[in-house]
C-alpha positions in Angstrom: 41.9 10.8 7.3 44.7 13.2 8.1 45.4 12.5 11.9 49.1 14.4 12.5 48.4 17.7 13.0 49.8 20.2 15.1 47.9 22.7 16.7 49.7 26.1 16.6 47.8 28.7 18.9 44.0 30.0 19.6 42.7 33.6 19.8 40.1 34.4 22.0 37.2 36.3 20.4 35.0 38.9 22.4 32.0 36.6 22.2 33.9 33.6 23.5 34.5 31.5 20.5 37.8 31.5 19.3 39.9 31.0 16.2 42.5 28.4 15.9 45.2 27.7 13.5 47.0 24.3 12.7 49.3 23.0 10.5 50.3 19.1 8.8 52.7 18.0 6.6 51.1 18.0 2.9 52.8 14.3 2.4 50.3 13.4 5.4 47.4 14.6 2.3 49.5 12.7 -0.4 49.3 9.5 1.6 45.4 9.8 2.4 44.5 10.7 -1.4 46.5 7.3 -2.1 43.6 5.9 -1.0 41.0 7.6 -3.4 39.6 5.3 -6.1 40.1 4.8 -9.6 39.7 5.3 -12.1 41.4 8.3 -11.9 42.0 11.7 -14.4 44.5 14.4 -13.5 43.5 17.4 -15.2 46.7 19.6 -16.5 49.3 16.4 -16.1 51.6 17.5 -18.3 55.7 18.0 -16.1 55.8 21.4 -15.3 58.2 23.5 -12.3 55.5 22.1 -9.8 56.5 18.7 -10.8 59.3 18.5 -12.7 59.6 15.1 -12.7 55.9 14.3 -13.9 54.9 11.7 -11.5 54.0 13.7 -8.3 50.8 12.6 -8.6 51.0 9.2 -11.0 53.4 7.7 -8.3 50.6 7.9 -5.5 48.2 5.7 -7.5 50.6 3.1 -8.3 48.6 -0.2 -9.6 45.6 2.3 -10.3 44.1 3.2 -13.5 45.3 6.9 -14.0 44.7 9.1 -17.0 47.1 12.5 -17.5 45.3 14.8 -19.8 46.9 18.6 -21.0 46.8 21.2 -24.0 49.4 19.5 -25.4 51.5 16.2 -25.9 54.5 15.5 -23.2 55.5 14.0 -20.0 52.8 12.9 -17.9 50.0 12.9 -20.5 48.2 10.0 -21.7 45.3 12.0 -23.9 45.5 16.1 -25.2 43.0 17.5 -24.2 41.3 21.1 -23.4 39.2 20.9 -20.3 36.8 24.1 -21.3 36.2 22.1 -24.1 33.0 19.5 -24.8 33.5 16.7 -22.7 32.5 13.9 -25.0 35.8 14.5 -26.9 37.7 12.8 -23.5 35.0 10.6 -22.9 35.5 9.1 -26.4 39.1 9.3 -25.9 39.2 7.6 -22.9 36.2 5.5 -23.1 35.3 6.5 -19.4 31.8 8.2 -19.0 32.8 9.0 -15.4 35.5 9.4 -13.4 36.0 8.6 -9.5 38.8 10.6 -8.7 39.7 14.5 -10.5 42.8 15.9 -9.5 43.0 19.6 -11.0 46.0 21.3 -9.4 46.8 24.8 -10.7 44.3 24.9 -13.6 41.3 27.2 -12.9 43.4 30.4 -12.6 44.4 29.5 -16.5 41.1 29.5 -18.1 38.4 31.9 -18.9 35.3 30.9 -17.5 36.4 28.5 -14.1 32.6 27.9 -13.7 32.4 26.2 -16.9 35.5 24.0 -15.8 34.1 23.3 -12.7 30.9 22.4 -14.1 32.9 19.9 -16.7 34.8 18.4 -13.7 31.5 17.9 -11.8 30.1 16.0 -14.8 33.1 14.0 -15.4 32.9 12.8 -12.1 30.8 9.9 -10.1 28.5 10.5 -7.3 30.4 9.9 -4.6 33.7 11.0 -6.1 36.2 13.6 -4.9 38.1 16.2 -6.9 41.3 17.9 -5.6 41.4 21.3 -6.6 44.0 23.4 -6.1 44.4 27.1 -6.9 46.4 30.1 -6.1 44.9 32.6 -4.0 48.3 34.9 -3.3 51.2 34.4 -6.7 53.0 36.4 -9.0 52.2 36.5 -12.8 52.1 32.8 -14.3 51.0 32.5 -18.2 50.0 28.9 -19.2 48.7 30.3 -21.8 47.3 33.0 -19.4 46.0 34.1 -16.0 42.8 35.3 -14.9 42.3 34.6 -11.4 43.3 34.1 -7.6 40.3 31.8 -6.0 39.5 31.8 -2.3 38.0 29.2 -0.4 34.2 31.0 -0.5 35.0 31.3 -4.4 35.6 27.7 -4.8 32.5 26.9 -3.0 30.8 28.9 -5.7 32.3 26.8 -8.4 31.5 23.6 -7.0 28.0 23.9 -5.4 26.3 20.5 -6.4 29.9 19.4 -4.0 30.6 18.7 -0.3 33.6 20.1 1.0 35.5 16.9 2.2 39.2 18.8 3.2 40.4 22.7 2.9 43.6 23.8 3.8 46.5 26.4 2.5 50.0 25.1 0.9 53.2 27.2 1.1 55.1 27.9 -1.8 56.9 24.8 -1.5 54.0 22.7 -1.4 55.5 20.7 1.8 53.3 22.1 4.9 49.0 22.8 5.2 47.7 25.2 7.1 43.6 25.4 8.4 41.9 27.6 10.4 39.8 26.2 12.9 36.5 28.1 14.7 35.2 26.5 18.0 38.0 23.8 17.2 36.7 22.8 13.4 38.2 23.5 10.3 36.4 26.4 8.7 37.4 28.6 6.4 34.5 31.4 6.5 34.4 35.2 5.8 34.7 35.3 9.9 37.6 33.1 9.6 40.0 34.0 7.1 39.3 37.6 7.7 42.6 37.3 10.5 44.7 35.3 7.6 46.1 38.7 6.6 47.5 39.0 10.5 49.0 35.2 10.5 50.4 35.0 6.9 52.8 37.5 6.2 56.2 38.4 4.5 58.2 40.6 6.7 61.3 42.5 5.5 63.1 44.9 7.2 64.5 46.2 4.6 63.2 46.8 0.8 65.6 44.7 -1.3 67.5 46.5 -4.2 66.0 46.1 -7.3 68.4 47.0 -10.4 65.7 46.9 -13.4 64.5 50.7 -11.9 67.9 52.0 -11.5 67.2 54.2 -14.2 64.3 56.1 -12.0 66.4 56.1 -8.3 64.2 57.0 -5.3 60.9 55.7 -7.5 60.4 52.2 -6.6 57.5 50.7 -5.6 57.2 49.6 -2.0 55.8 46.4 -1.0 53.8 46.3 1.9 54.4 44.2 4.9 51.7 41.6 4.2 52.9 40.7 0.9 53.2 36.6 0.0 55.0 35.3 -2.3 52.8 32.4 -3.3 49.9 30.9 -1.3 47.5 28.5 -2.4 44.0 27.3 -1.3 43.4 23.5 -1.8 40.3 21.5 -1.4 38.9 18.0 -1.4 35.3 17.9 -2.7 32.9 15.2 -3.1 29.8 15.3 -5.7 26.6 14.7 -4.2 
């Protein structure tokens, strides 16, 4: 359990509940996931810019068997493999039926059909086992190969309904702090929720910044608006039923 968290502030609602936001640090997460058990297959392992040194998530699970799979051959990956694909390819590869731990960071936005991913990661993984899922819900254009989609926390829930939802919270870019928002004091992230997010997440600038690649159409850039974010992600724990 995640047990350092820092309560930020409350609003009041009309009808007397109110809506709370908190924050932890996301190494408190990393050090509770270190606890998940094995074996253990990290979906879209291969070093990228979010872990350039290809061991953000091996290193947790040290003494654990861990299995790095990707579309290609490279640092980090133990097996190439396409996760829309038939899963009895990796199961032969592997020679795991079943996995207890999934870690799928940054994946679903990069394929076609996420419900047919998530329902490959619910197979692949033991009743009773979690997956962390993480996705971006605000980011800028990212190809690997492609991407399709920004996923909130209600559209994950639709991906992964045979699941319990163990942990939900939002990274910032950097991937060092969570936020949650909490209703009546419990983490919740509902349409009556995260309908305020847009009022506690926001990129203010007082002034647009200069931005050379229109200078050949002066006085026709495009504004951004005042609520614009850089990146944001939505991250969940969820446990198969």
């Amino acid at each position: 359990m995640i047990t350092n968290i820092d309560k930020l502030h409350n609003w009041k609602l009309r009808d007397g509940s109110t809506i709370g936001l908190q924050k932890f640090a996301i190494q408190e997460a990393m050090s509770h996931f270190a606890s998940f058990d094995a074996p253990i297959l990290h979906i879209g392992s291969k070093a990228s810019i979010l872990d350039t040194d290809g061991g953000k998530w091996r290193k947790h699970f040290v003494g654990k068997e861990f299995i790095g799979v990707d579309l290609e051959m490279g640092d980090n990956v133990d097996h190439v493999f396409d996760i829309t694909k038939n899963i009895s390819t990796l199961r032969k590869k592997t020679g795991i039926k079943q996995f207890s731990t999934i870690i799928c960071p940054h994946v679903l936005e990069h394929v076609k059909n996420p419900f047919e991913v998530a329902s490959n990661i619910e197979k692949l993984l033991k009743k009773g086992g979690r997956a962390i899922i993480s996705v971006p819900w605000v980011q800028g254009f990212h190809e690997f190969p492609n991407d399709y989609w920004r996923i909130s926390f209600e559209g994950l829930k639709q991906l992964f309904q045979n699941c319990d939802f163990e942990l939900e919270y939002y990274s910032d870019a950097k991937e060092e702090t969570a936020y949650q928002l909490t209703y009546d004091g419990m983490v919740e992230h509902s349409v009556r929720t995260c309908r305020i997010e847009r009022n506690i997440f926001q990129f203010l600038m007082d002034d647009m910044p200069s931005q050379p690649m229109f200078s050949d159409h002066e006085g026709e850039k495009i504004n951004l608006s005042s609520m614009y974010m850089p990146a944001m992600s939505v991250n969940v724990v969820v446990v198969k039923r």
